[in-house]
C-alpha positions as CSV (number, residue, x, y, z in Angstrom):
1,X,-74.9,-31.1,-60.3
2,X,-73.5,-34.4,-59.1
3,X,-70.2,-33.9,-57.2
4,X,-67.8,-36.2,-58.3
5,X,-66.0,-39.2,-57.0
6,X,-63.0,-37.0,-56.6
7,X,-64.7,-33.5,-54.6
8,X,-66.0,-36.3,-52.6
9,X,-63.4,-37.6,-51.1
10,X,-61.2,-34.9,-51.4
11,X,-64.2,-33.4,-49.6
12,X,-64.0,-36.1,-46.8
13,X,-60.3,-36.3,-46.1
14,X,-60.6,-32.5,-44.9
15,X,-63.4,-33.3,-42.4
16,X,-61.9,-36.5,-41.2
17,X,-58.3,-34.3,-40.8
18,X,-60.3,-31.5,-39.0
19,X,-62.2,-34.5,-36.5
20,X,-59.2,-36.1,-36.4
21,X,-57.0,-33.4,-35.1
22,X,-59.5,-32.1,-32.5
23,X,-59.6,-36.0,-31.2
24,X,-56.3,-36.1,-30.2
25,X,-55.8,-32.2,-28.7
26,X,-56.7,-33.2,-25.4
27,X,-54.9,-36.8,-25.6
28,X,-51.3,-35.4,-27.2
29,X,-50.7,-32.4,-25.0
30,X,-48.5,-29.7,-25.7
31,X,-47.2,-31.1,-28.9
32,X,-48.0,-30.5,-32.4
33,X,-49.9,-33.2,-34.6
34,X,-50.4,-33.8,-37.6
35,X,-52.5,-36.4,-39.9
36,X,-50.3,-38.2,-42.6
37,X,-52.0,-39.5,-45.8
38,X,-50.6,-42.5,-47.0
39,X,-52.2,-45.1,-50.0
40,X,-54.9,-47.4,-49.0
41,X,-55.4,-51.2,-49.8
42,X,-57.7,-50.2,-52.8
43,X,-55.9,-48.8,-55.2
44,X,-55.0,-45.3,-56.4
45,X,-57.9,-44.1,-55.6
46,X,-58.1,-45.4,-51.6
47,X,-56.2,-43.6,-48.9
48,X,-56.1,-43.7,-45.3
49,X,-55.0,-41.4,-42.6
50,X,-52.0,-41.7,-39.7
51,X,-51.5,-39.5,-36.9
52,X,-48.0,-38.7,-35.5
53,X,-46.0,-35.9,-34.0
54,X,-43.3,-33.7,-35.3
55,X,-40.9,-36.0,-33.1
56,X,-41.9,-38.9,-34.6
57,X,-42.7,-37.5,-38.4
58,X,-38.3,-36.1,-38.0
59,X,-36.8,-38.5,-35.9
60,X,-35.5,-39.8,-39.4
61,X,-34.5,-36.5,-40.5
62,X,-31.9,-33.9,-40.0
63,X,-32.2,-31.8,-37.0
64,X,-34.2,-28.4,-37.9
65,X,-32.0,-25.6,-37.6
66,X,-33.1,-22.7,-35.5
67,X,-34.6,-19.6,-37.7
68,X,-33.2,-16.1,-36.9
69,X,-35.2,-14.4,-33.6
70,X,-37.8,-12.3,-34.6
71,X,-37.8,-8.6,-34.1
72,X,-37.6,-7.1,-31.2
73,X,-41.2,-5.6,-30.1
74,X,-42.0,-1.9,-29.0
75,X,-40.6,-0.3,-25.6
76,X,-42.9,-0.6,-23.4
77,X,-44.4,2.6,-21.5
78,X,-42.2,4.0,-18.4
79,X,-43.5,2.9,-14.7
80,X,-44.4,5.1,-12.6
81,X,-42.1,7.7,-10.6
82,X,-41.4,5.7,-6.8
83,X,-41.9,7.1,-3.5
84,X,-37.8,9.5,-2.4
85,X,-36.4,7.4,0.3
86,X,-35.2,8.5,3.8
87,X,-32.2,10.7,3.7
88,X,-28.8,9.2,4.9
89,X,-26.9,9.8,8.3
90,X,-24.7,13.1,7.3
91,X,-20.7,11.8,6.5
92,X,-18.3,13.3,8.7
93,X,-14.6,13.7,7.5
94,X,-12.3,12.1,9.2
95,X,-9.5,14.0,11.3
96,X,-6.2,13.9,9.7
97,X,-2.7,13.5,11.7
98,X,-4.6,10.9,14.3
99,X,-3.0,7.8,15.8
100,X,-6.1,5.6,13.6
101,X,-5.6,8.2,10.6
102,X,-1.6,9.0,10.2
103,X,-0.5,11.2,7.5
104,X,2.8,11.0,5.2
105,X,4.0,14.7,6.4
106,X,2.9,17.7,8.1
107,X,2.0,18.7,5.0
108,X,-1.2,16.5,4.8
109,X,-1.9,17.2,8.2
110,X,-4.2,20.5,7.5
111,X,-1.9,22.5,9.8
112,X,-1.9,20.4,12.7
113,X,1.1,21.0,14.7
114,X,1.4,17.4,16.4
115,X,0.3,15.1,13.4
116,X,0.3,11.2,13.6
117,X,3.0,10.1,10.3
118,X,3.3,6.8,9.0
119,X,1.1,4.3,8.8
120,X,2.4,1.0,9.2
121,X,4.3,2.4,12.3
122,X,2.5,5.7,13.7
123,X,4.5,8.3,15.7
124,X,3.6,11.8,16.6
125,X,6.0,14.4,15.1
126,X,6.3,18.3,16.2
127,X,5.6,20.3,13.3
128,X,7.4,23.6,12.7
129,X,5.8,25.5,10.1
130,X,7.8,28.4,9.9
131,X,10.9,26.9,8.7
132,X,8.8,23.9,7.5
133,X,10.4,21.4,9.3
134,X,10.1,18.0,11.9
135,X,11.8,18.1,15.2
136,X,13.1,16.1,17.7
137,X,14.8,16.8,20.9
138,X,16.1,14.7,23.3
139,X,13.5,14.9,26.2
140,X,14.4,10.9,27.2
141,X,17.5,9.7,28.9
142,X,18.4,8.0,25.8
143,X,22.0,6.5,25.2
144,X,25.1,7.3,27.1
145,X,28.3,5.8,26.0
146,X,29.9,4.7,29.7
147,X,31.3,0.8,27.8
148,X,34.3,3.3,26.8
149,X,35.3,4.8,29.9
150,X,38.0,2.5,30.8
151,X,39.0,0.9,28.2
152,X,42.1,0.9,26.2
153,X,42.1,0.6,22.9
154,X,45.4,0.8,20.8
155,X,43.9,0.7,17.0
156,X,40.8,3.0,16.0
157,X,37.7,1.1,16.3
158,X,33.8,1.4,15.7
159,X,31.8,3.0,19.0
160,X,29.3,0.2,18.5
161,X,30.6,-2.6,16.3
162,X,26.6,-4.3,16.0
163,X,25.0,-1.3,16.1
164,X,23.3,-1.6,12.5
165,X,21.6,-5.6,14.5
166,X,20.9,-4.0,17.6
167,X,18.3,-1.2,18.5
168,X,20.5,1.6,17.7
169,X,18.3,3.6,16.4
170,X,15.3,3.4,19.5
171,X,17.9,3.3,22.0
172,X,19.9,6.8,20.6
173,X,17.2,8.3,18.8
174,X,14.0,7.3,20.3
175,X,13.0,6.4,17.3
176,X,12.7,3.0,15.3
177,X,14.9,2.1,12.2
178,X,12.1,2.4,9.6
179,X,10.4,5.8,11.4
180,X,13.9,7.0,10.2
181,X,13.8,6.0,7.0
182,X,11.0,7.5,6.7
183,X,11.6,10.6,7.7
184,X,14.6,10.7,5.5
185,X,12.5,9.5,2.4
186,X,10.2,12.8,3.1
187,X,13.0,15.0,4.2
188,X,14.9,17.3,1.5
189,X,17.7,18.1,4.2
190,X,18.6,17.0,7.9
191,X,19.7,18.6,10.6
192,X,21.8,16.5,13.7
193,X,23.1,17.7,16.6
194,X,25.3,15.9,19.0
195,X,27.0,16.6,22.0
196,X,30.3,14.8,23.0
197,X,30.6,14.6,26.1
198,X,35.0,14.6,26.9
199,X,37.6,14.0,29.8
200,X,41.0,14.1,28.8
201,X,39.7,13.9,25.2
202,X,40.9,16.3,22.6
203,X,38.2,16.6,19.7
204,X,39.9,17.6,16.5
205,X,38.8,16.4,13.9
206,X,39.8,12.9,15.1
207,X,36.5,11.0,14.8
208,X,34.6,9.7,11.9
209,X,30.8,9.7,11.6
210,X,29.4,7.3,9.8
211,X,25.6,8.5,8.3
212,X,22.8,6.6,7.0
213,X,23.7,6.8,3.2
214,X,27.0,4.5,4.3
215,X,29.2,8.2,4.0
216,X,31.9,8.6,6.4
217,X,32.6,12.4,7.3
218,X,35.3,14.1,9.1
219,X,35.5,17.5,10.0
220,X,37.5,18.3,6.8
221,X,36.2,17.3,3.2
222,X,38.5,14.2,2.2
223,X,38.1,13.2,-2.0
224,X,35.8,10.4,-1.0
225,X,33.7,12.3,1.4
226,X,32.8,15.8,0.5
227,X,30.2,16.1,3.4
228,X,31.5,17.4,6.8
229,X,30.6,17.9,10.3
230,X,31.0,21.1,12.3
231,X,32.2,21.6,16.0
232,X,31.5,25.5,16.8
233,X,34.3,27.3,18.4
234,X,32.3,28.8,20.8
235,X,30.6,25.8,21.6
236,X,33.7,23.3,21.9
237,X,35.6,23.1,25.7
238,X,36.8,19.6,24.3
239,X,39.5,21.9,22.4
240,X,43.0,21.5,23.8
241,X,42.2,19.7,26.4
242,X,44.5,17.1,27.8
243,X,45.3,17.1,31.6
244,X,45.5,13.9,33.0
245,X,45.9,15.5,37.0
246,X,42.1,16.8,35.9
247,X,39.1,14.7,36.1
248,X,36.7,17.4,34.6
249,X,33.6,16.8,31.9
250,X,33.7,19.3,29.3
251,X,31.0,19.4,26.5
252,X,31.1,20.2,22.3
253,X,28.0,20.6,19.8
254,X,28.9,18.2,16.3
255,X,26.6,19.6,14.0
256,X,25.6,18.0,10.5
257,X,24.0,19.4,7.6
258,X,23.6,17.0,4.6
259,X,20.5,15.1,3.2
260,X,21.1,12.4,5.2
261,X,22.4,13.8,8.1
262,X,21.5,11.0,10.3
263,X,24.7,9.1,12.2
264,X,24.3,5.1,12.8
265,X,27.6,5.0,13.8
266,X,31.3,6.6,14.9
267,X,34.8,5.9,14.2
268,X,37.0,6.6,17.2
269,X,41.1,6.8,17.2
270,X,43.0,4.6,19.4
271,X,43.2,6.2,23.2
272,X,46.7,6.9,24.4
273,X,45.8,6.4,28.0
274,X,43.3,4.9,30.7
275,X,42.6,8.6,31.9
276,X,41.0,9.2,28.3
277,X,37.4,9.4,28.7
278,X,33.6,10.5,26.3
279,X,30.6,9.8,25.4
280,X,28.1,10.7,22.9
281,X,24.8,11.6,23.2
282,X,22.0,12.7,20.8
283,X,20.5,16.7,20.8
284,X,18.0,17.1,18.8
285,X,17.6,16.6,14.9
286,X,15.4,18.7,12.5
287,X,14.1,16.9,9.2
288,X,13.3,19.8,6.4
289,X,10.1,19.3,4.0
C-alpha cells in the first residue's frame, strides 16, 4: 500500500521535530525548546518549522502562575547513633552570704551567721538565729553630740537641723542611708537603743524623736503619735538631776520598739542655762525577720 501524501508528511514533520530538537540541545542550554509549525508559501498543504524558547513563545502572554508544590516525599532513614562526647567540668554551687554573692536576709543565707546582704551595696550583718534577728552594736566611735555643750538655746530646736542632707546615717549608725532602708524593708520590728549622755540635764520626757517613718514620739502616747520611747528606771541617773555646783556625766538607756524604730533625728527643749550639757550616742539596734 502506497502511503499517502498526507502519512507522508505528517510522517516527516515528526522526524524533522525529533532532528530538530536534538540540533539545538547542545546550542540552547538549560532551556526548554520547542519547534513551532506555522503555514508554508505553498498552500494548505506546505508547512515549515520555527524553533523558539518558552521565553520567547510567552513573552506575549500572561505570566504562568505557579502550580501547587508537590507532595512531600518519604522520611528518609535515621543516621546513625554519634560518638558520647567528653563529660563537662563538675558545677560547683556558689557560696551564699559572700561579699561577690550577697543575700536579701539571713534567711537565704543557709545558716551563715555573718552573711553579705544587699546587693547593690553589700554589708556583713550578725545573724541571731535564736530570736531571728540582725544586730548591730556600737563597736566604732561613731557620733558624739559636743556642737551643744555650750550653747544656749531659748526656743526648742532640731539636734541636727541638715541631718536628713548630711551623712547622718554612716556617721551615727555606721551604716549608709539605703543599708537602712533596707534593713527596715526586711525587718517586721526594730529595736533601738540609745544612751543620752547628761550634765545638768533632766530627761523627762522632754525630748522628741523623730523616726524614719516621719513619726515623732515622746515618752507618753500623744493623739498623733501613739508610738513611744522608754527610759528604764533603773537605767536612768539623768532623773532629777539638776545641780549646777556639779560638773558630773550621768548616763540613761532610750529604748524604742516600733516597726520603724530607727531615729534620723531629735527634738530638744530650749536649755535654761550655759551649765546645761548632753549628748547622744547610738547602742546597738536589733532588726527582727
Amino acid at each position: 500500500m502506497i502511503p499517502s501524501r498526507r502519512s507522508v508528511i505528517l510522517n516527516l514533520l515528526i522526524i524533522l521535530y525529533f532532528v530538530s530538537l536534538n540540533a539545538v540541545k547542545g546550542d540552547v542550554e538549560d532551556k526548554d525548546v520547542r519547534i513551532k509549525v506555522v503555514k508554508g508559501d505553498r498552500g494548505k498543504c506546505s508547512a515549515k518549522f520555527q524553533l523558539e524558547t518558552i521565553e520567547e513563545t510567552c513573552k506575549h502572554k500572561e505570566p504562568c502562575l505557579q502550580g501547587p508544590p508537590g507532595l512531600p516525599g518519604d522520611k528518609g532513614q535515621k543516621g546513625d547513633k554519634g560518638e558520647r562526647g567528653e563529660a563537662g567540668e563538675r558545677g560547683k554551687c556558689e557560696e551564699k552570704g559572700t561579699e561577690e554573692n550577697p543575700v536579701t536576709s539571713c534567711v537565704d543565707s543557709d545558716k551563715n551567721d555573718n552573711p553579705y546582704i544587699f546587693a547593690p551595696s553589700p554589708f556583713k550583718v550578725k545573724c541571731d538565729y535564736n530570736d531571728n534577728s540582725i544586730n548591730f552594736n556600737n563597736t566604732k566611735d561613731l557620733i558624739k553630740i559636743d556642737e551643744v555643750y555650750n550653747t544656749t538655746k531659748e526656743e526648742p530646736y532640731w539636734l541636727w537641723p541638715d541631718a536628713i542632707e548630711t551623712d547622718f546615717f554612716e556617721n551615727f549608725y555606721g551604716l549608709e542611708k539605703s543599708q537602712v532602708s533596707h534593713l527596715i524593708s526586711i525587718s517586721d520590728r526594730v529595736t533601738l537603743n540609745l544612751i543620752f549622755h547628761c550634765n545638768n540635764f533632766e530627761l523627762k520626757d522632754n525630748i522628741r524623736i523623730l523616726l524614719w517613718d516621719n513619726t515623732l514620739v515622746g515618752q507618753n502616747p500623744t493623739p498623733t503619735s501613739p508610738v513611744t520611747y522608754t527610759v528604764p528606771e533603773d537605767d536612768n541617773s539623768c532623773k532629777n538631776f539638776r545641780d549646777p555646783d556639779l560638773d558630773d556625766w550621768r548616763t540613761a538607756t532610750i529604748t524604742i520598739d516600733t516597726w520603724a524604730g530607727v531615729a534620723k533625728n531629735f527634738y530638744i527643749p530650749a536649755k535654761t542655762s550655759d551649765k546645761e550639757r548632753f549628748y547622744i550616742q547610738f547602742k546597738n539596734i536589733y532588726f527582727y525577720f
